[in-house]
C-alpha positions as CSV (number, residue, x, y, z in Angstrom):
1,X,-25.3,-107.3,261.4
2,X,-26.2,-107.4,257.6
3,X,-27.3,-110.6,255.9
4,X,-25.1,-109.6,252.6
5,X,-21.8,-109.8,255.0
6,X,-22.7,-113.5,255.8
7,X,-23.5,-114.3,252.6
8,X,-20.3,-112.5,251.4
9,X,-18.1,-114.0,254.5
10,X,-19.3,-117.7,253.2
11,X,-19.2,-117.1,249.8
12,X,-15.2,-116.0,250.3
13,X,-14.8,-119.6,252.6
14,X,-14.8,-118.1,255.9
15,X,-16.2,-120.1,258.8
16,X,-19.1,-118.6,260.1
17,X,-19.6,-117.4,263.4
18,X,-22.3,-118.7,266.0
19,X,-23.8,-115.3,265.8
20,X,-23.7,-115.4,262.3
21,X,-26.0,-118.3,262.0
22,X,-28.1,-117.4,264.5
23,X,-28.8,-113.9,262.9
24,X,-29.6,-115.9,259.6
25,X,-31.6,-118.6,261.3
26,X,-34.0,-116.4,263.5
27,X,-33.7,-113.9,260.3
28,X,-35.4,-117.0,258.0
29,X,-37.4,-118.2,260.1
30,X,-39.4,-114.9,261.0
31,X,-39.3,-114.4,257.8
32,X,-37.2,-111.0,258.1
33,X,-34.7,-112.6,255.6
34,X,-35.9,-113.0,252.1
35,X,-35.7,-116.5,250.1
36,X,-33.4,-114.4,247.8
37,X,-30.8,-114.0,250.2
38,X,-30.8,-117.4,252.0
39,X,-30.6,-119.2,248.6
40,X,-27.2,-117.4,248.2
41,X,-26.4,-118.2,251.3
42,X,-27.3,-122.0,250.6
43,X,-25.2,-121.4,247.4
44,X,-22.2,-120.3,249.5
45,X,-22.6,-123.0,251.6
46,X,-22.8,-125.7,248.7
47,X,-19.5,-124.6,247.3
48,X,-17.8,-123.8,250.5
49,X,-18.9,-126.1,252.7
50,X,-18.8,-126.0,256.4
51,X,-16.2,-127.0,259.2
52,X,-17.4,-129.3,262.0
53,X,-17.9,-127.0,263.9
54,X,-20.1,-125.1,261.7
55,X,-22.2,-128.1,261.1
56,X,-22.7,-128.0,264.8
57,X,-24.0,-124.9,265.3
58,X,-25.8,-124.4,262.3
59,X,-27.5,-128.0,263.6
60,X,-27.8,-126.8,266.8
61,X,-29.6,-123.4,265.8
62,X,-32.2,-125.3,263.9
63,X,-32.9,-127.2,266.9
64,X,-33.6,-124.6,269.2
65,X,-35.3,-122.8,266.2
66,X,-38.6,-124.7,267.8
67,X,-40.0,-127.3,270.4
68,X,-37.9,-129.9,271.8
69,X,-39.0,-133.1,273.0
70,X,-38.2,-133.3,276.9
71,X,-38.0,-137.6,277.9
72,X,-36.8,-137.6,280.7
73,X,-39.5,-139.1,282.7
74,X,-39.0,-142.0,280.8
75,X,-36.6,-144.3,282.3
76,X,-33.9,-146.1,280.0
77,X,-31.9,-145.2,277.6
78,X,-33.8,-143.8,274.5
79,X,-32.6,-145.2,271.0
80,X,-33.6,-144.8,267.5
81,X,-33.0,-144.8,264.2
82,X,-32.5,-143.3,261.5
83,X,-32.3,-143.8,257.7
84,X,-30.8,-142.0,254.6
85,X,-33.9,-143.7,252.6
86,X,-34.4,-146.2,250.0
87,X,-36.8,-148.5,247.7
88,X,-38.4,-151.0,250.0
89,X,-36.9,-149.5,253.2
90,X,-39.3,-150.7,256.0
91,X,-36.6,-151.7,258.5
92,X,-37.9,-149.4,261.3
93,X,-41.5,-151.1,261.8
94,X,-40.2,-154.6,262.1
95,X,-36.9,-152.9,263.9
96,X,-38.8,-151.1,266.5
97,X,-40.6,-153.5,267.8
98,X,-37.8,-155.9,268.5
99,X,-35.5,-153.0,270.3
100,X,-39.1,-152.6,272.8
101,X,-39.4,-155.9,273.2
102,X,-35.9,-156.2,274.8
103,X,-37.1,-153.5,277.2
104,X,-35.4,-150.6,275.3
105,X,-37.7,-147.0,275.2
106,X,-37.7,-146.3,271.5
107,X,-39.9,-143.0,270.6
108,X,-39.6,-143.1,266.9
109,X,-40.8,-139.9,265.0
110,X,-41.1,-141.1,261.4
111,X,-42.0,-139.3,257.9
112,X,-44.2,-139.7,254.8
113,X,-42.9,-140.3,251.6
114,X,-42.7,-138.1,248.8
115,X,-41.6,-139.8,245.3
116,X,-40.9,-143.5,244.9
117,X,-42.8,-144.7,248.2
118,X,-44.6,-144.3,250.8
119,X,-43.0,-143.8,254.3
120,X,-42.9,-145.1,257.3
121,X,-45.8,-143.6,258.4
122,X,-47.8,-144.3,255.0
123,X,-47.2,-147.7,255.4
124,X,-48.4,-148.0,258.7
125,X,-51.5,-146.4,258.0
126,X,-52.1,-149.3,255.7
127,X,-53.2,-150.8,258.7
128,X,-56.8,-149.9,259.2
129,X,-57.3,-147.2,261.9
130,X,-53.5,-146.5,262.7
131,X,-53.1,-143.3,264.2
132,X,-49.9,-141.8,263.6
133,X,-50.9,-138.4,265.0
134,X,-50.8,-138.6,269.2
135,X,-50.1,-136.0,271.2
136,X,-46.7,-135.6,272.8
137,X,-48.3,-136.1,276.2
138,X,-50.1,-140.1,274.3
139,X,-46.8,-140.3,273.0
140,X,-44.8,-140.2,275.8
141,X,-47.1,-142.1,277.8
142,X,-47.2,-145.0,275.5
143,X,-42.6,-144.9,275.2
144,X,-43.3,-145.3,278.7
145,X,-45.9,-148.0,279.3
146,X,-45.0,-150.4,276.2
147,X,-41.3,-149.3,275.6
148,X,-42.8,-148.4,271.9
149,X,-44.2,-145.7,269.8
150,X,-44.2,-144.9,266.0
151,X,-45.7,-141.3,265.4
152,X,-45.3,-138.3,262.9
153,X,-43.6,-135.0,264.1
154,X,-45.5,-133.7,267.4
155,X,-45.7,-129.8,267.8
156,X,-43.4,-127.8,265.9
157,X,-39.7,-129.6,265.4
158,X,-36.9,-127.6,263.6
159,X,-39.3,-125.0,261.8
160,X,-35.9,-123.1,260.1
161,X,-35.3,-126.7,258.5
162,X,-38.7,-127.4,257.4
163,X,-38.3,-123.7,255.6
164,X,-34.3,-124.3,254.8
165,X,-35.3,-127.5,252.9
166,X,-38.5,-126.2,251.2
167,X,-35.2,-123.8,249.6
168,X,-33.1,-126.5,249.2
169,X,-35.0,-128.3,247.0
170,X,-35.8,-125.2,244.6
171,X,-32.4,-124.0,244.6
172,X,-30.7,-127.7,243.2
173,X,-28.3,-127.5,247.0
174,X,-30.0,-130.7,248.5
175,X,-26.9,-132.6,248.2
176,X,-25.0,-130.4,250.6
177,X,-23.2,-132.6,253.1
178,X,-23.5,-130.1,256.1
179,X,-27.2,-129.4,255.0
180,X,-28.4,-132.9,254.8
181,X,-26.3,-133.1,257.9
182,X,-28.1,-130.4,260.0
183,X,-31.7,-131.1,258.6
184,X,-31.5,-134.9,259.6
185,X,-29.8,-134.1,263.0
186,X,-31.7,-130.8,263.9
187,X,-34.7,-133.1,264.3
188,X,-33.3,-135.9,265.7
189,X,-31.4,-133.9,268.7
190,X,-34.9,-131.6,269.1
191,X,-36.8,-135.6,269.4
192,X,-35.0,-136.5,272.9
193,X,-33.3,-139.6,272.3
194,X,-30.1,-140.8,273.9
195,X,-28.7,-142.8,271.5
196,X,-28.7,-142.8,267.7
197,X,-27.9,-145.6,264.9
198,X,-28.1,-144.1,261.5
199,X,-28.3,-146.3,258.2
200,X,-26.8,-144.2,255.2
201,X,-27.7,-146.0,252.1
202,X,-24.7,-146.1,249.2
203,X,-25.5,-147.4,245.4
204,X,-27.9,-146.4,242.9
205,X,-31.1,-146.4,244.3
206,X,-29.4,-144.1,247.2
207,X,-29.1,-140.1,247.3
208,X,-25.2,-140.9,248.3
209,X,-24.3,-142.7,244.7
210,X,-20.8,-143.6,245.7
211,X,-19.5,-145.4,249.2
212,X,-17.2,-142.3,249.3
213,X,-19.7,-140.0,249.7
214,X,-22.4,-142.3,252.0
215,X,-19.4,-142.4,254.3
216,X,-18.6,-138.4,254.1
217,X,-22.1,-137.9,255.2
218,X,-22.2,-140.9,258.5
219,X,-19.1,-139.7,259.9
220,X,-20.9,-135.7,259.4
221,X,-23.8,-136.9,261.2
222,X,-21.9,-139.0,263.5
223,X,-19.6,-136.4,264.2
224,X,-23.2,-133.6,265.0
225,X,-24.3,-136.3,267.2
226,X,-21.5,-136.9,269.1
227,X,-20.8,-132.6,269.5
228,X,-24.1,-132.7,271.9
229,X,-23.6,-135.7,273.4
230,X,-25.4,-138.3,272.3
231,X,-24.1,-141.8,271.9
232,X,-24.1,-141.8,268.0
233,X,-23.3,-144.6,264.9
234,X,-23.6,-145.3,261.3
235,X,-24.1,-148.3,259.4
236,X,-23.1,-147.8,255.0
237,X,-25.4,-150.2,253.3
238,X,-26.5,-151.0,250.1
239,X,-29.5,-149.5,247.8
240,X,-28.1,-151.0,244.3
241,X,-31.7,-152.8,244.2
242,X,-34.8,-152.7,246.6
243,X,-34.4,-154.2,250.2
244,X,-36.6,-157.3,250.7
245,X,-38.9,-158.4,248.4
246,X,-41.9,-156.0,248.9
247,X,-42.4,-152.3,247.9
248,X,-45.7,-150.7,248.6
249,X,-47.3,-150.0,251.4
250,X,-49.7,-153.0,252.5
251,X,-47.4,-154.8,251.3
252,X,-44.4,-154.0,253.0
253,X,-46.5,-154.5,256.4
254,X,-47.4,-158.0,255.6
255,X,-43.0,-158.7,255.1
256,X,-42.8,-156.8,258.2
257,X,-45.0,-159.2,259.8
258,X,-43.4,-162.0,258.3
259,X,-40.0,-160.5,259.5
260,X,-41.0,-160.4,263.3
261,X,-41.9,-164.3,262.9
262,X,-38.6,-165.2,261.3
263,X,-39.8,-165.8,257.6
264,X,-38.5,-162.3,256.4
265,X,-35.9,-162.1,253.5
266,X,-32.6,-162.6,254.3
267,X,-31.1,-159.3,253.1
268,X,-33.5,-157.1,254.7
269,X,-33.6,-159.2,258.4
270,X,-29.8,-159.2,258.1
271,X,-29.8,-155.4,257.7
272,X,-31.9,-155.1,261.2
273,X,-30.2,-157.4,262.8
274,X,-27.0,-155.5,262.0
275,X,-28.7,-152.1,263.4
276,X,-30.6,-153.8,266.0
277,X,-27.1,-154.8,267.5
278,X,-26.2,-151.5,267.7
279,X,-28.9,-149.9,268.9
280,X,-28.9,-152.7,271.8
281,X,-25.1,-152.1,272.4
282,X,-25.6,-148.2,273.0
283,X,-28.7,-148.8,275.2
284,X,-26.5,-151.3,277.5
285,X,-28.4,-154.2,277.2
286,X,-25.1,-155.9,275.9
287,X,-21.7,-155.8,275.8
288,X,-21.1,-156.9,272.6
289,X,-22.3,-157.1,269.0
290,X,-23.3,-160.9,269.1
291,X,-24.4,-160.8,272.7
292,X,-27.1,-158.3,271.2
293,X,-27.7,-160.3,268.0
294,X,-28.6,-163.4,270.2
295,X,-30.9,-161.5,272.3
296,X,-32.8,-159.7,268.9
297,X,-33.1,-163.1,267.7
298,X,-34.2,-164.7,270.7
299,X,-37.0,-162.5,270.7
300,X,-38.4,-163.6,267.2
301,X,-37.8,-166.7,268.3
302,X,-40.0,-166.3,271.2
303,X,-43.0,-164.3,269.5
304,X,-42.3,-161.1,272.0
305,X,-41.1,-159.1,268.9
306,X,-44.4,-159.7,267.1
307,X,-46.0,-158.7,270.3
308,X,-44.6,-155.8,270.7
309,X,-45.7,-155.2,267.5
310,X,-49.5,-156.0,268.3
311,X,-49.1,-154.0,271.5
312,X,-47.9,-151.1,269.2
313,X,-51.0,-151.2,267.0
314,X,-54.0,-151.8,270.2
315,X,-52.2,-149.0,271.5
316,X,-52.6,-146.0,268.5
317,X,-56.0,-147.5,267.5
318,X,-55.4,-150.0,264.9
319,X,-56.6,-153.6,264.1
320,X,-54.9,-156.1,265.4
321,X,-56.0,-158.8,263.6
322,X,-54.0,-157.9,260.6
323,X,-51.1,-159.8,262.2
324,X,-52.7,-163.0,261.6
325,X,-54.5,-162.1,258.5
326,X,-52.7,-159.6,256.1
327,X,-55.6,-159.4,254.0
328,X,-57.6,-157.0,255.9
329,X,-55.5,-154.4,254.6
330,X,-56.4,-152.9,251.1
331,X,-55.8,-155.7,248.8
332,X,-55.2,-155.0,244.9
333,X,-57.7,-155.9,242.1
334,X,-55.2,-157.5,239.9
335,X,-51.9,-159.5,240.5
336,X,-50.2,-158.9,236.9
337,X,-46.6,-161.2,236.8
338,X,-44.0,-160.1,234.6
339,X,-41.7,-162.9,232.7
340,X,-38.4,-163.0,232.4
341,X,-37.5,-162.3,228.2
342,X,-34.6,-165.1,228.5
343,X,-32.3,-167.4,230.1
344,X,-29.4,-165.8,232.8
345,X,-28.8,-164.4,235.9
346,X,-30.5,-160.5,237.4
347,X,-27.3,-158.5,236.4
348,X,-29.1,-155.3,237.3
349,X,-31.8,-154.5,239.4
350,X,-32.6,-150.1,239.4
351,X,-33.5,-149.0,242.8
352,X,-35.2,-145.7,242.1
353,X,-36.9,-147.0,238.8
354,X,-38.3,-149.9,240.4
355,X,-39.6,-147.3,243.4
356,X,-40.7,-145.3,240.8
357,X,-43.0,-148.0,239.1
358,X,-44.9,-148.7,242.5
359,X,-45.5,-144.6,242.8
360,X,-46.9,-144.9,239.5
361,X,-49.6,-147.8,240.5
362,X,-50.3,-145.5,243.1
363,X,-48.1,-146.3,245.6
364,X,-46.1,-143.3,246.1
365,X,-46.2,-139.4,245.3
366,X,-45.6,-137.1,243.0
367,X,-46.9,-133.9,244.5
368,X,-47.5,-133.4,248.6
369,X,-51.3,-133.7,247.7
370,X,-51.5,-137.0,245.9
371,X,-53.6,-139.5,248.1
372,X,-51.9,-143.4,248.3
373,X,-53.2,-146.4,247.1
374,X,-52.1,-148.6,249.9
375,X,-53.2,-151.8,248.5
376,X,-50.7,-151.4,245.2
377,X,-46.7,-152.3,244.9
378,X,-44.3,-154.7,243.5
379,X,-43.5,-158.0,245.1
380,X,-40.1,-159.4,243.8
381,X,-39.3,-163.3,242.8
382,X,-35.9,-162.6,242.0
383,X,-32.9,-160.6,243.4
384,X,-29.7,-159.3,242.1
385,X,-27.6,-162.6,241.5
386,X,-30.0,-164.8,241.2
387,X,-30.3,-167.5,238.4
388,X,-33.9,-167.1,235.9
389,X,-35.1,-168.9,233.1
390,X,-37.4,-167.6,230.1
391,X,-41.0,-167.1,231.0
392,X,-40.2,-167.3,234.6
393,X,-41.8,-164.8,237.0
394,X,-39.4,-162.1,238.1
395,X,-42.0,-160.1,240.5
396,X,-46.0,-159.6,240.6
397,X,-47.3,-156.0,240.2
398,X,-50.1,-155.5,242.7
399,X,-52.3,-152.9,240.5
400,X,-55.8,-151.7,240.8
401,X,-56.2,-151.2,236.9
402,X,-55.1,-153.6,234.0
403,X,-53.9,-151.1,231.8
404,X,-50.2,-151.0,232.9
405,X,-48.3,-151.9,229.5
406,X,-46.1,-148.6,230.3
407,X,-45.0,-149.6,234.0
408,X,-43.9,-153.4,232.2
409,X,-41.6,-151.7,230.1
410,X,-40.2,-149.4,232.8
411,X,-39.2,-152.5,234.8
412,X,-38.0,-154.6,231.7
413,X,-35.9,-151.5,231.3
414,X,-34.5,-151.8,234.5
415,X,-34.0,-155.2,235.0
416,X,-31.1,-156.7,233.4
417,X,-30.2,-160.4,232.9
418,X,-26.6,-161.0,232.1
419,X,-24.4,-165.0,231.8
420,X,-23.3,-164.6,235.0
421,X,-23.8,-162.0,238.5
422,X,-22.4,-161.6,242.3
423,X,-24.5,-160.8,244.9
424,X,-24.3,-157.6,246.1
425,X,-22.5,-156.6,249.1
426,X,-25.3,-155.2,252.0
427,X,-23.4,-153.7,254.6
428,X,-20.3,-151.9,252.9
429,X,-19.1,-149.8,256.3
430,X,-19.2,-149.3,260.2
431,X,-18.2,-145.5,261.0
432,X,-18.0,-145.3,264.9
């Protein structure tokens, strides 16, 4: 088998084979296939596309491509979550605790961020000695004891992915639906979980633009997850502006806190409360949607969701304390508010711009290398639809210098105030 006849096969729409696949997977990985010739094949890809049950195998391939978490020995059925990404997404750390404190195993393995904000596992580390990095043997043992662990990748996950996307994102074929597809599932299917919910963000702040496209993708990933079978659903919701109020790192802990004790934003607790109903659902704890909303809310109501939550942070090290006092996380130097320029209603509110002012405090990065500023971020007064008046504070800018004249005008240029706005829409789509 020659790696130009793939490439050729793809390139003139045919489906590849199994063998085909795995020739070019073992091929890249070992590194007995040259970038050269799996960027065409990328190409070929991007243009062709794949059927579903390409997307399987090439999925499926990846997988197996390294280690694979084996959970059996933990009893229950194992959930988690998974999302497309967005400005202000913390959803999983107040999330994960709620689904655990229900008696539902979730072992989530998260990710950093790389652009407008930190990730999951950034923010986290916010709290002082968090350790994100336990062994798979710690990690398995905490899922079991506590019902709860939030982790980065243990031992060596989907290595042909970790190499295909290094490509991708040289080669301008990231927005390949059976890539993305493959990359997000590869991992997910190699992390042992039963049961998957997965929130595919739509709007302009989201790397699906259009609700056409967000929905393309869920029912891709949906379709992966339900090939192996695992129990498998997507939620569509909206990134036209950030989700909750906070964006940087510290920062988004603190509204995580104040989401487990039931004085969250609306938007962002309605958005895991949708998920959380889900996830509950395909774990069996309920029969239906509002049988497993009651319970999620019953336990904020009841403090064992924030408990959870302390039980998570005793358990990988960190200080518990922060729950009741915030401020023993990095706190910035200078709290900076920024006016509103007239009279009127938000009109406009740009995801990715704001995101892209916190990674400029410091909250974010722009290269792999570039160490976070936990302490910095925005913290927003005012939401898309919301009425203003001149010289009114639309958010605070958390900032460790004064000299931020530059990041003012990005967000004046990215907040718009109009005569009249509608809220946006949060959850656009349910794709079963």
């Amino acid at each position: 088998m020659r790696m130009v006849d793939i490439i050729d096969h793809k390139r003139q729409g045919g489906a590849l084979t199994a063998e085909e696949i795995q020739f070019f997977i073992d091929g890249y990985t070992d590194g007995t296939i040259p970038d050269y010739q799996a960027s065409a094949l990328l190409m070929a890809i991007y243009f062709n596309d794949m059927t579903d049950d390409e997307r399987a195998l090439l999925t499926m391939t990846m997988m197996r491509s390294g280690d694979q978490l084996d959970l059996s020995m933990i009893d229950g059925i194992k959930v988690d979550k998974h999302s497309t990404g967005g400005v202000g997404d913390k959803t999983s750390i107040p999330l994960a605790p709620m689904i655990a404190a229900l008696g539902i195993p979730i072992p989530m393995i998260s990710g950093r961020g790389l652009g407008h904000t930190g990730g999951t596992l950034d923010k986290l580390e916010a709290i002082p000695n968090f350790n994100i990095s336990l062994t798979e043997e710690a990690f398995k043992k905490q899922v079991a004891e506590i019902k709860l662990a939030i982790i980065g990748a243990t031992g060596n996950i989907a290595p042909a992915d970790k190499k295909i996307y290094a490509l991708r994102d040289v080669t301008d074929t990231v927005d390949s639906i059976p890539l993305i597809a493959g990359s997000i599932m590869s991992k997910k299917i190699a992390s042992g979980t039963d049961a998957l919910v997965l929130d595919v963000k739509t709007g302009s702040g989201a790397f699906m633009k259009t609700e056409e496209d967000a929905k393309e993708l869920a029912q891709a990933l949906v379709n992966i997850g339900r090939s192996v079978g695992m129990q498998c659903m997507a939620v569509i919701s909206d990134m036209n502006q950030p989700l909750g109020n906070a964006i940087g790192n510290a920062l988004e802990i603190e509204e995580s806190i104040a989401i487990l004790k039931g004085e969250g934003p609306a938007d962002i607790t309605e958005l895991i409360l949708t998920l959380g109903s889900q996830m509950v659902v395909l774990a069996g704890k309920a029969s239906t949607l509002d049988e497993a909303r009651q319970l999620l809310q019953g336990v904020i109501d009841d403090g064992r969701a924030l408990e959870a939550f302390r039980q998570m942070i005793i358990y990988q090290g960190g200080d518990p304390a922060v729950i009741e006092n915030p401020k023993l996380m990095p706190q910035a130097q200078y709290q900076i508010e920024l006016p509103a320029k007239e009279n009127g209603y938000v009109t406009e509110m740009t995801a990715n711009e704001m995101g892209i002012a916190s990674m400029l405090l410091g909250g974010g990065r722009q290269a792999k290398t570039d160490e976070i500023d936990y302490a910095v971020g925005l913290v927003l007064h005012k939401k898309i639809g919301d009425p203003v008046q001149k010289g009114e504070s639309l958010l605070t800018i958390y900032s460790n210098r004064e000299d931020i004249e530059a990041i003012k005008d990005l967000l004046y240029d990215n907040i718009k105030i109009g005569p009249k706005a509608q809220k946006v829409t949060l959850i656009h789509a349910l794709i079963q």
